[in-house]
C-alpha positions in Angstrom: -15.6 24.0 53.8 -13.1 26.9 53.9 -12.8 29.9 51.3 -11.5 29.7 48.2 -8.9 32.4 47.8 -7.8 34.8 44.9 -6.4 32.3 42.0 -4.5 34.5 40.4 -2.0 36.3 43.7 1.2 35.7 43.4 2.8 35.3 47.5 6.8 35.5 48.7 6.9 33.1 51.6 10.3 33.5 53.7 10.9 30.6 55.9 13.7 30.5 58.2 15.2 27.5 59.3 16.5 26.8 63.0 18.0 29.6 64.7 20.1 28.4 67.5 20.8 31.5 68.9 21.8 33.6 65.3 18.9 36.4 65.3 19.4 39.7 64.9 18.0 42.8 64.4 19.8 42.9 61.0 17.2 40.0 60.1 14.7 41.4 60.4 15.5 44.7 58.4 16.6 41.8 56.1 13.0 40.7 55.4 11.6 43.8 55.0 14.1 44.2 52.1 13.3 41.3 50.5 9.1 42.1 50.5 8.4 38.9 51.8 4.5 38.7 52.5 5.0 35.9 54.9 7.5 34.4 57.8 7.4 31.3 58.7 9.6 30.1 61.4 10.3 26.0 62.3 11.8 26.8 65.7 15.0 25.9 68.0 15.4 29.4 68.8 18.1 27.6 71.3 17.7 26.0 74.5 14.3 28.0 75.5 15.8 31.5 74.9 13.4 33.7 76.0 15.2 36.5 74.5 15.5 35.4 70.9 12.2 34.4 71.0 11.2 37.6 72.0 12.9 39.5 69.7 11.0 37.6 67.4 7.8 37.6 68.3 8.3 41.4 67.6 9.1 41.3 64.3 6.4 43.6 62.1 5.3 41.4 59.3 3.1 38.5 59.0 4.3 35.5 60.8 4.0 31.7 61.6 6.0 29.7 64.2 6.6 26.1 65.8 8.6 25.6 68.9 11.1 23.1 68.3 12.9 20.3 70.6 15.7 22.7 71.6 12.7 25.3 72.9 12.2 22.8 75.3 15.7 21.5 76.2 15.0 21.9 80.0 11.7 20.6 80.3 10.4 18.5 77.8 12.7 15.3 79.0 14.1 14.0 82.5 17.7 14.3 81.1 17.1 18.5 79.9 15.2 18.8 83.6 18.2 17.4 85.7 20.3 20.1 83.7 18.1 23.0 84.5 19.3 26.6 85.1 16.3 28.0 86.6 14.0 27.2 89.8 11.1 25.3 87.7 9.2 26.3 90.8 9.5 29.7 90.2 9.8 30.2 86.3 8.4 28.2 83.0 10.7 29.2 80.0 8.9 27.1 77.8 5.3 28.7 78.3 7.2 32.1 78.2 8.2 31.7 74.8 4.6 30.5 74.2 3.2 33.6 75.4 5.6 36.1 73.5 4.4 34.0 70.7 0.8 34.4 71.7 -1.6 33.7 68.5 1.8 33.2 66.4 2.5 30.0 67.6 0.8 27.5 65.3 1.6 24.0 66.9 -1.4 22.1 67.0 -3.1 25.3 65.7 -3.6 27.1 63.2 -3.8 30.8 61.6 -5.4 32.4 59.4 -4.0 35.2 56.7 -7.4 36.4 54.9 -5.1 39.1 53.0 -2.9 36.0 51.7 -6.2 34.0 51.1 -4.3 30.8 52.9 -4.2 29.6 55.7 -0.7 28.0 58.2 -1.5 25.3 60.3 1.1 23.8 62.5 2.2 20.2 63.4 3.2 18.8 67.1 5.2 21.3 68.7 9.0 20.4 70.3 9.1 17.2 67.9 12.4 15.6 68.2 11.8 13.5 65.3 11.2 9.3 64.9 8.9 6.7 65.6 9.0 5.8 68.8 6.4 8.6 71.3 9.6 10.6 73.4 8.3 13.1 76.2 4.9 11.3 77.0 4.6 13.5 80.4 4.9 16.5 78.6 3.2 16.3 76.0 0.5 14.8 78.7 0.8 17.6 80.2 1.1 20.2 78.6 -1.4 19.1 75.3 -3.4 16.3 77.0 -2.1 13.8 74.0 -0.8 10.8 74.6 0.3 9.3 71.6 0.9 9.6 67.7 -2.9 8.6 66.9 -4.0 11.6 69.4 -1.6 14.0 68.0 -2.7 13.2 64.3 -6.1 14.0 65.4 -5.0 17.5 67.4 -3.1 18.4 63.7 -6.1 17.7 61.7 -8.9 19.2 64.0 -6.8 22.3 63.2 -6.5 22.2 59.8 -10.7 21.2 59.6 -10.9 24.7 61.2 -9.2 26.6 58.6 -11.3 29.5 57.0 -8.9 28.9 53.9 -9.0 25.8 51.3 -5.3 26.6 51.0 -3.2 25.2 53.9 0.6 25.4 54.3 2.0 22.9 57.3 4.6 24.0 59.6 6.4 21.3 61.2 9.9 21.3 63.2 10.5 18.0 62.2 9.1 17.0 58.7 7.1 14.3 58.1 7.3 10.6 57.7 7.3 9.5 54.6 10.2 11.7 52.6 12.7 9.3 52.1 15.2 6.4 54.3 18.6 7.5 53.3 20.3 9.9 55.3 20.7 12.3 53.1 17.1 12.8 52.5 14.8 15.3 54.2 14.6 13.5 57.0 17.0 11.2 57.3 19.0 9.5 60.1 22.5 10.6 59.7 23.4 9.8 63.5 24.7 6.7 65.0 23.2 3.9 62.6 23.0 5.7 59.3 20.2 5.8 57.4 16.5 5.8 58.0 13.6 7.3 58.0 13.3 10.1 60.9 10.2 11.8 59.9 6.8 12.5 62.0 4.5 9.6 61.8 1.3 11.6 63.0 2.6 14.3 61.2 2.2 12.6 57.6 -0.9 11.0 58.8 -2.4 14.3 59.3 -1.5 15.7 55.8 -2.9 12.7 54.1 -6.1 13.0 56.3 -6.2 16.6 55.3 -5.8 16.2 52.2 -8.7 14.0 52.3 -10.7 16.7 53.5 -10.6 18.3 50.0 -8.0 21.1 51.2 -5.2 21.7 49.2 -1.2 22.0 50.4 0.9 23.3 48.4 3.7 23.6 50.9 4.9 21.8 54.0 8.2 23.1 55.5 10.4 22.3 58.4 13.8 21.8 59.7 15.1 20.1 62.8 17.6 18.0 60.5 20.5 20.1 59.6 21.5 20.1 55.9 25.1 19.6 57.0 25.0 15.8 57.5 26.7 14.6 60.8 28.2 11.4 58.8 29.6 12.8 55.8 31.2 16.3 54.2 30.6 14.8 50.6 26.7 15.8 50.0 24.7 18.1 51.8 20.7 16.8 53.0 18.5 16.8 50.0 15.9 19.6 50.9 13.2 19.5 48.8 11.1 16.8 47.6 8.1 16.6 45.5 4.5 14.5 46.0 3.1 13.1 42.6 -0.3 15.5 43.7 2.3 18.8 43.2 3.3 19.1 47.2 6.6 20.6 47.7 8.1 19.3 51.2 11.2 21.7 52.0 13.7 21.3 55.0 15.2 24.8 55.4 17.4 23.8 57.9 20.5 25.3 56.8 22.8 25.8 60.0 24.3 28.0 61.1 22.4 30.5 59.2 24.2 33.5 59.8 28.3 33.1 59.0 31.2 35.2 59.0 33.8 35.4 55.7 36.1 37.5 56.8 34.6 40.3 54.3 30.8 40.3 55.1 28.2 39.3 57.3 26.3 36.7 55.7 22.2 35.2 56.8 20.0 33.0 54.9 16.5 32.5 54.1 14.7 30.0 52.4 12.2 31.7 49.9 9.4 30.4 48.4 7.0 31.7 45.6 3.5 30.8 45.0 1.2 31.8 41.9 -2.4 30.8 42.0 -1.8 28.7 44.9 1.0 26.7 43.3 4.6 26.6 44.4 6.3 27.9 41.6 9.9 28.0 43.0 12.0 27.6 46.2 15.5 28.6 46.6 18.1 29.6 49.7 19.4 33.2 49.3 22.3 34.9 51.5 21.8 38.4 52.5 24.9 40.4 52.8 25.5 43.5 55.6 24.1 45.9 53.0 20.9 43.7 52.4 21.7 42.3 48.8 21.6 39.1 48.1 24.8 37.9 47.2 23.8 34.0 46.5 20.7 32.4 45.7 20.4 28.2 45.0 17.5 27.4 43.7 16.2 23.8 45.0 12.9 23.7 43.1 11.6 25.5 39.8 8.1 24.5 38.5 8.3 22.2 35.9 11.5 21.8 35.3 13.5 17.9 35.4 15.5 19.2 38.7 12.4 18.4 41.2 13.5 15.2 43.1 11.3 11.9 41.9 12.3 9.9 44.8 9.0 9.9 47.4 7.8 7.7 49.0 4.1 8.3 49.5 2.9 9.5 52.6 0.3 7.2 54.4 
């Protein structure tokens, strides 16, 4: 059984949602600025950018990441590997950003933060999403799994091995489970609208950890862009609620670093937790001269805003 942590810290989680390419060093002066105690990153750094990712990976404060789909655009599938622009004989971009990452890299692992009393734990790495089992050599491979039931197992041997009864899960992609309409957390918004696109093996392993006796408070992701593809009218819902006090957030809001005209603007998903609790979760924009010049707040503790619709994870 893992450690029971302090009940009564209070912890500012920043979790940034995918990158594509928008990183700069203006981020991460950003976070410092906001006293975030955390980082937690759900990958597509951009198709396998070495460099963003390791401009990242050198960012002094304590971090979390998953390497999305788009970290392995030229490898994971036969279509990204005909479209290569490197010998694959003579360089590996995708274990390059895994190195940089080094301990960092959570997917299908898991880390530790005794000073936070929690610990991050990390669902299957480069997840495109669905329920059909895309990549099979790679994930072969590179992982040895072979399927959903194998990869619920690799997630939940990791979270069994967490010193800390308090477990966040990073995912890309979120979990099944969330919601079929598109506009939900992870909702198909593509081709034939609507559907669930969530992790199967990803929702399995929270329910199995949960079993375990370890508590979640939070499980955040991105992969599906809050801008939907189908419609301008609504944006992607991005947080939803379990009845057992869960919050699931997508923070997916792309691009994340825009231009007015006037100012230079970044966001950041933040999240707040009090004795272990999520007690709010909001998406702030940072302006050139590190104030935040918006913040919408998705979740507050206890208050009718949190979104009922769930569908319970099995």
């Amino acid at each position: 059984m893992g450690t029971q942590g302090n009940q009564n810290q209070s912890i500012k989680i920043a979790v940034v949602g995918d990158v594509h390419n928008q990183w700069e060093t203006e981020d991460g002066e950003a976070l410092h600025r906001l006293a975030v105690d955390l980082v937690l990153f759900v990958g597509d750094f951009g198709n396998e950018s070495v460099d963003v990712v390791e401009a990242i990976a050198s960012l002094d404060l304590p971090k979390a990441a998953i390497l999305g789909n788009h970290d392995a655009w030229y490898t994971a599938s036969e279509w990204g590997r005909r479209r290569c622009p490197y010998n694959r004989r003579e360089e590996d971009w995708v274990q390059d950003q895994l190195d940089l990452l080094g301990e960092t890299h959570v997917g299908y692992g898991k880390l530790d933060f005794p000073e936070l009393n929690l610990t991050v734990v990390g669902s299957r790495p480069f997840s495109w999403g669905g329920d059909t089992w895309k990549n099979a050599d790679f994930y072969k491979e590179r992982y040895n799994v072979t399927g959903f039931h194998e990869s619920t197992s690799r997630i939940v041997q990791a979270a069994s091995n967490a010193a800390y009864d308090t477990i966040i899960f990073l995912g890309h992609n979120g979990p099944f489970g969330l919601g079929g309409r598109p506009e939900d957390p992870c909702g198909k918004d593509w081709e034939t609208v609507g559907g669930d696109f969530g992790d199967p093996d990803f929702a399995k392993a929270i329910a199995k950890t949960k079993q375990l006796g370890k508590t979640i408070p939070l499980v955040t992701f991105g992969h599906m862009h809050h801008h939907l593809r189908h419609t301008r009218e609504v944006l992607r819902t991005p947080v939803v609620v379990s009845p057992d006090g869960t919050v699931y957030l997508n923070s997916a809001s792309v691009p994340r670093i825009v231009d007015n005209g006037s100012d230079r603007l970044r966001n950041f998903s933040l999240v707040s937790l009090q004795d272990g609790v999520v007690s709010q979760a909001s998406l702030v924009w940072v302006g050139k001269d590190y104030t935040v010049v918006s913040e919408e707040i998705f979740y507050r503790r206890c208050e009718s805003m949190v979104q009922s619709a769930y569908s319970q994870l099995r």
